[in-house]
N, C-alpha and C positions, 0 to 999 in steps of 0.2 A: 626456552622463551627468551633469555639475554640473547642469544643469537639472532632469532626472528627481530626483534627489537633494535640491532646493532645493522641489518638487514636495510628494515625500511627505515632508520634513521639517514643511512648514506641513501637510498630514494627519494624522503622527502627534500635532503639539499640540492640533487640535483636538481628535483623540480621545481624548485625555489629558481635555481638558476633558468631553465627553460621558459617559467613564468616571467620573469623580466625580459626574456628574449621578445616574448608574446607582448610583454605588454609595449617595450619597443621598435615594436613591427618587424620581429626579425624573422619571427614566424607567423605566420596564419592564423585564420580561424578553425580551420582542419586541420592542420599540423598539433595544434595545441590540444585541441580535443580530443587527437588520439592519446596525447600523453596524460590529458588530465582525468579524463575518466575514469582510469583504471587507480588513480590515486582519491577516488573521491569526490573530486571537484571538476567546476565548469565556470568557464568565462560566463558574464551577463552580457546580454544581446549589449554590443558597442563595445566589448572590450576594457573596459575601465577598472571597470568591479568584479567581485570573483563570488562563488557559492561553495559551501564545504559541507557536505553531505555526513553527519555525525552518527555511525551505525550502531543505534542501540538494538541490539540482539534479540530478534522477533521481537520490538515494540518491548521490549523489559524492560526497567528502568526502576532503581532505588531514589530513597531518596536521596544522597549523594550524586546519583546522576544528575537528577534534578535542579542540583545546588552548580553542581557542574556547568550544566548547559546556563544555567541562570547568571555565569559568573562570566562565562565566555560575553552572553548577548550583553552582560552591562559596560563590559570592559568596554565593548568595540561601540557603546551606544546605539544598539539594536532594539528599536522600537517594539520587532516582533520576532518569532521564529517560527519554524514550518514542519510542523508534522506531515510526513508524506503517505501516499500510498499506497509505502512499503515497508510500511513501522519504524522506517528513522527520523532523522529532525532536520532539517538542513539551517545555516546559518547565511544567511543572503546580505551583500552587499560590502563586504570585505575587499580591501588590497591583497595582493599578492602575498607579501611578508605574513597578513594576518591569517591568511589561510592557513600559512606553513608553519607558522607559530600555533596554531590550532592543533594541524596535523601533529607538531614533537610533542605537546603537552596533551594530549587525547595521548598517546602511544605510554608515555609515561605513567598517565593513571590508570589504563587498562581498555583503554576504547582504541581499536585499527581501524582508521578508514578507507586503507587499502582496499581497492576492490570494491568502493560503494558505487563506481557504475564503471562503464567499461566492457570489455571483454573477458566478465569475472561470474563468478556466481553471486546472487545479490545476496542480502539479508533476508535469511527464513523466514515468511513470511506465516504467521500461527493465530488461531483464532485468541483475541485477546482477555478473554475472559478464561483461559484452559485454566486448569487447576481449583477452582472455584463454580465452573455448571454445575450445575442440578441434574441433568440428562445429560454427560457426557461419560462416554465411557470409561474411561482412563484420563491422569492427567499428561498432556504429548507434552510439558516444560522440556522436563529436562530432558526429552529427545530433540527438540528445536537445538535445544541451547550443544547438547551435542555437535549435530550437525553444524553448526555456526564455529563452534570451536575446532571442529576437523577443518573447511575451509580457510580458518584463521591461522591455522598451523601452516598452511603451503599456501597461501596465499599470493605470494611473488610469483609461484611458480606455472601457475597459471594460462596452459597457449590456447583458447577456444575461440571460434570463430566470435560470436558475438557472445551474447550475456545467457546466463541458466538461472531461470527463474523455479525454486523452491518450495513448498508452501505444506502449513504443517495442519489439519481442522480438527475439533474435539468434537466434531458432531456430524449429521448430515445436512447439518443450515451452511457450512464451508465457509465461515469468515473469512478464511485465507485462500478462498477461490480454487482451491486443490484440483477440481473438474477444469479450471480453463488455463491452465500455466506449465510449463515443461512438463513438470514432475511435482505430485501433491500425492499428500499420505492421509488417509481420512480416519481415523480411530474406531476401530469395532471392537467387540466382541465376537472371538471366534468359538466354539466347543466352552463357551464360560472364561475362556482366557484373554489375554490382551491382543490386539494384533493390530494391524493397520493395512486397509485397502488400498491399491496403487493405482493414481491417475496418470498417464505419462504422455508425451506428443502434443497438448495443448498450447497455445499462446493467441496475446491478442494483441491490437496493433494492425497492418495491413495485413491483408489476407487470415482472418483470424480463426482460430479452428479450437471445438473443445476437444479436452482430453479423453484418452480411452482409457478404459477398464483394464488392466494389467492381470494375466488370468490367475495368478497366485498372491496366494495373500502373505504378506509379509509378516517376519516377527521383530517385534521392536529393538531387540537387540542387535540384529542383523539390518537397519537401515543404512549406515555407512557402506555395507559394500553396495548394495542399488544406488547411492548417490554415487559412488567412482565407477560405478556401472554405465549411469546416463553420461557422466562425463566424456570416458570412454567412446562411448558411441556419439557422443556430439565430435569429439577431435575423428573420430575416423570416419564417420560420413558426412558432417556439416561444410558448407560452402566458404573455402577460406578468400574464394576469388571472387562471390560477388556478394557484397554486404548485405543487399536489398534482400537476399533468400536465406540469410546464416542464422537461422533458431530453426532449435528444434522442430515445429511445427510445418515446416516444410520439409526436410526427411521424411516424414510420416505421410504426407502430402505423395512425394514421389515413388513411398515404397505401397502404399496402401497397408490400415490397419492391421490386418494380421500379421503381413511378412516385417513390420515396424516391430512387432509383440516379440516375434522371432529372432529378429536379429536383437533387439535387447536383451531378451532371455541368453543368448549366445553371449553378449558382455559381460553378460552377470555370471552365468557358467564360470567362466574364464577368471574374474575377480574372487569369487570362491575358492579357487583353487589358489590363490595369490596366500598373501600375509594375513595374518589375524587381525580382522577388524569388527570385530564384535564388542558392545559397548555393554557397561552392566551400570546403572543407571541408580540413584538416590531418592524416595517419590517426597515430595516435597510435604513439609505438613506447619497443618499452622494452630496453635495452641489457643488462640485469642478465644474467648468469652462473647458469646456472643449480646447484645441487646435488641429487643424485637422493639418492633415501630408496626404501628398500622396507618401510615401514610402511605398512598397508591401515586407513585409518581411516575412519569413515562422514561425518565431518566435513570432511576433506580431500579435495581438486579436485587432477587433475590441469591446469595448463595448458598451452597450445598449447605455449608454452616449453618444452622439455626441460629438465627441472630444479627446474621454475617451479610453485608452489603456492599456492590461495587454502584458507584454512580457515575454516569459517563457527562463529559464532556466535551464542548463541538462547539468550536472559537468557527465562528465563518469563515468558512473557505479553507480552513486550517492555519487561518490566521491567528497564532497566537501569541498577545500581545506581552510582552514583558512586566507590564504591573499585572496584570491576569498570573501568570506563572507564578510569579515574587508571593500573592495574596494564597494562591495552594499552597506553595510550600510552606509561608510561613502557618496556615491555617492546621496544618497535616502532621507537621514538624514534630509536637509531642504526642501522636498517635500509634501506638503498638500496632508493628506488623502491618503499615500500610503501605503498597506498594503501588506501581501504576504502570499502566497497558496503552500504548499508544496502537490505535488502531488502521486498518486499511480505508477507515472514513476520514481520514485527517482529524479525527478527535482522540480524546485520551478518557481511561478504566481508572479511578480514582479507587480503592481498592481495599477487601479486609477490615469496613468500617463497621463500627457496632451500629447501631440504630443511630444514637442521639449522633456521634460521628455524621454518619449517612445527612441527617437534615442538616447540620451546619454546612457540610459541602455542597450541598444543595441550592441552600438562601445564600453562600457568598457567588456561587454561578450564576447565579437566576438570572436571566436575561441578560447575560453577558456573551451568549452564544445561540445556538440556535435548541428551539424548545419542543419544536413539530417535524416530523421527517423532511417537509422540502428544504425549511430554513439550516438541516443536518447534510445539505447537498453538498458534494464533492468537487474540487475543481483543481486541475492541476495549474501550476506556478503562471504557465502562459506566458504572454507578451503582454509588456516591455520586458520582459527581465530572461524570459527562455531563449538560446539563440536560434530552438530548431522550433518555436510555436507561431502559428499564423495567426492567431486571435486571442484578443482578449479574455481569455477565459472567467479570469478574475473578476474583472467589470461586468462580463454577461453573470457572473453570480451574484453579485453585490445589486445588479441592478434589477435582478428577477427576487430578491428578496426584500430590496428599499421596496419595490410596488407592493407587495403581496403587505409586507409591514403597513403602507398608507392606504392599501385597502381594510386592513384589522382582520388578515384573514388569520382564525387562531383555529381552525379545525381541521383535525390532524388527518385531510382526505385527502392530499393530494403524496405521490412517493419523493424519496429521494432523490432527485435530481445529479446525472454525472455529466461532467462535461470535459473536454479534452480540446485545447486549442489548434492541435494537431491530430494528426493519423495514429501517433503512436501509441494514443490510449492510457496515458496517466491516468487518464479520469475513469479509468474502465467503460467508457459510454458504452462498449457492445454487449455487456453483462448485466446492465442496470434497466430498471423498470420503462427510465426517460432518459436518452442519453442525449448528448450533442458532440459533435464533432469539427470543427473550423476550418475553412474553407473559405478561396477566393472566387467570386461567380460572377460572369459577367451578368446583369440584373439592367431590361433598359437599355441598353447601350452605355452601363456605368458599371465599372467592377465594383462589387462590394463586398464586405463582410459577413459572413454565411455562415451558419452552423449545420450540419446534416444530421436528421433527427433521425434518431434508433429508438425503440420501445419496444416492450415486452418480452426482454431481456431477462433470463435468470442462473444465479451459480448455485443454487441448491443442489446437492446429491440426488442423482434422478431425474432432475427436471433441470437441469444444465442448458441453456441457450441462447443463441445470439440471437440481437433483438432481429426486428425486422425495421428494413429503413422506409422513409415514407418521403425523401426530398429535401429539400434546402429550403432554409428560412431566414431573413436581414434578418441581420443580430440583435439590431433595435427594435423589432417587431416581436421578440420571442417571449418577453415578461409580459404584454400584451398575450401571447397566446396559453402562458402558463397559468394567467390568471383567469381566460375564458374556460380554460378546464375544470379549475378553481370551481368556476360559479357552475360550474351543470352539475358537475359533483355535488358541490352544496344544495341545490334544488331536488336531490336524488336522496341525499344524504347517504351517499355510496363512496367506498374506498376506492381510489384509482385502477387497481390491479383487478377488482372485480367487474367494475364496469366494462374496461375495456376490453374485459374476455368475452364480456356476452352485447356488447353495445359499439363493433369496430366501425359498424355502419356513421354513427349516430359520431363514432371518433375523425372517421374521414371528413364528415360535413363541416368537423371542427377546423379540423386541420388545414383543409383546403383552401379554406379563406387566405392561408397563411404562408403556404408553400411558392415558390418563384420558381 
């Protein structure tokens, strides 16, 4: 580990230096992107201010991380921070120096940020509740945390066309999208034993494709050689010459599903025969006492523990504010074995609480975030601040929730809302119930601000699918049309996702008014 650490210590100074090159015009906006991604970080749209993407390990987080992050956002005077998602935090709005001063003291306590985007494998992405379901078959912890810690061992080393996206689920609900992302592992039960089902070739973004059924079922111990497996076959078929086609989901694309199955089973042959990389693993267990509550709250998890509660929370947007954090931690601070899951909703698993626990965490969040599925909508960072997003994302969130708020809509029928101000699908729009997507349309003879609507959309095991699109809609028309859904629903008294399976008719009439 002093090695690794000796490693990227001489990396982060050079990019210290590069970063002043950039912020001196000496390089580009491409030039610097390519170097800073792979360390973590991104310029903000204008160059001025920098982003440092902090990889907490599949959304883990103690409380000392917590205190961490909480120490960084006061130092630099950061109003808020950003749960992503892809279960890390990012810290927005830094100089150059603070980034790099971030990067040597994360490396020092035990956080790399090497590798948080780029042409790297990202952060394992794991259903956030693992270790504590009720219906989950095994807990996948410490196989993420595995996985994450083999990456972080060769992390420099690194040559892959674009990015490998991971993902680790404790169930067939797939918090971690396992069905639509390179490579996802879903947790079964095989013959009574542990095992895990292989999803492989998926990604989203343009041209977005789900994953396939991989024909053997894996054993837990044996996951690291399928991840230098998939690597393998991204360095040896993936596109190093045009960026537009370099993820895996296009190999797949051009090989068709079987012969894709084929030729990874051949990586994986090959790896097998290679070094010993079988992992033997530690299951995690938690002693805490439980206390029971019979309060029914939409935010509160029963866990497996009798007694035992996770309660989630979801700062808008994933916006979350620095007196919000400071108030968990200090609230949580003398609580046995409580930990926290930041999730792929930009919200965070407050974790391991007894009963009376569970309600304090509860009443200190209480409308400090969103309380009903639309208000728990998703939205990636967008413009002003992304250099590669064409819209507001943020604002279309903020502003489809300010209306719905001054309507007093409080009944929990309409779904979560994704949205993505670009193509590349931060917000997962093609996986989600209502997606949106950002676009420039000429509209009138007047270009304007668009989002392209995706719906019926799902990452369940089994029922894995891209939505289906229905057209473009002005940006400032779309809380307008969120909330006409709102009211038909409310006059039905019907859940979104049911209506719209048996009423698509009745959805076009809606829609239409709306589309350009």
């Amino acid at each position: 580990m002093s090695e690794l650490k000796e490693i990227l210590r001489k990396e982060i100074r050079e990019f210290r230096e590069q970063g002043h090159k950039f912020v001196n015009k000496e390089l580009n906006v491409a030039q610097f992107k390519a170097i800073s991604g792979g360390m973590g970080a991104y310029a903000h749209r204008g160059g001025e201010t920098f982003m440092i993407r902090i990889k907490t390990p599949s959304g883990m987080a103690s409380k000392e991380d917590l205190n961490k992050i909480y120490e960084w956002a006061t130092r630099y005077k950061l109003e808020s921070v950003h749960p992503t998602t892809r279960e890390a935090v990012q810290l927005h709005g830094l100089t150059i120096d603070e980034v790099c001063d971030v990067m040597e003291e994360a490396l020092d306590y035990g956080i790399i940020t090497r590798g948080g985007g780029g042409n790297f494998p990202r952060n394992v992405a794991m259903s956030p509740l693992a270790g504590v379901l009720k219906d989950e078959p095994f807990d996948v912890t410490p196989y993420a945390k595995a996985i994450n810690d083999h990456i972080a061992s060769k992390v420099y080393t690194y040559k892959l066309p674009r990015k490998l996206k991971i993902a680790m689920s404790s169930n067939e609900n797939d918090e971690a999208h396992c069905t639509a992302v390179d490579m996802g592992f879903v947790a079964i039960k095989n013959n009574g034993e542990n095992a895990f089902s292989l999803y492989i070739g998926g990604g989203l973004g343009r041209n977005p494709r789900t994953a396939v059924k991989f024909d053997e079922i894996v054993k837990p111990e044996e996951i690291i050689y399928h991840v230098e497996a998939m690597t393998n076959l991204f360095m040896a078929e993936g596109d190093y010459k045009n960026k537009g086609k370099a993820r895996i989901r296009y190999i797949a694309d051009r090989m068709g599903d079987e012969a894709f199955k084929e030729c990874y089973k051949k990586h994986l042959e090959e790896v097998l025969k290679g070094k010993d990389l079988t992992i033997s693993v530690k299951p995690v267990t938690i002693s805490k006492k439980g206390i029971k509550t019979d309060i029914k709250h939409k935010r509160l998890v029963e866990q497996k523990t009798e007694g035992l509660y996770s309660v989630y929370f979801h700062p808008i947007g994933g916006i979350l504010k620095t007196e919000d954090l400071k108030m968990i931690i200090d609230l949580t601070k003398d609580m046995e074995d409580v930990d926290y899951r930041f999730a792929m909703t930009e919200g965070m698993y407050i974790r391991n609480l007894n009963g009376e626990e569970a309600l304090k965490v509860l009443e200190l969040t209480n409308n400090k975030g969103g309380e009903i599925d639309v208000m728990q909508s998703i939205s990636c960072i967008g413009v002003p601040v992304c250099q590669m997003g064409l819209c507001n994302s943020q604002g279309l969130l903020n502003n489809i929730v300010n209306l719905l708020k001054e309507k007093d809509v409080t009944k929990d029928l309409l779904p979560k809302v994704h949205i993505s101000g670009c193509a590349n699908s931060c917000g997962v729009h093609e996986i989600g119930e209502i997606g949106f997507t950002g676009k420039s349309k000429r509209v009138n003879d007047e270009v304007k601000k668009c989002f392209e609507l995706h719906v019926g959309g799902s990452f369940k095991v089994g029922e894995t699918k891209l939505a289906k699109v229905y057209g473009d809609i002005v940006e400032d028309e779309i809380p307008n049309y969120i909330y006409d859904l709102y009211k038909t629903l409310e006059e039905k008294n019907v859940r979104f996702e049911t209506w719209y399976k048996d009423n698509e008719s009745e959805f076009l009439k809606i829609t239409k008014k709306y589309l350009v």
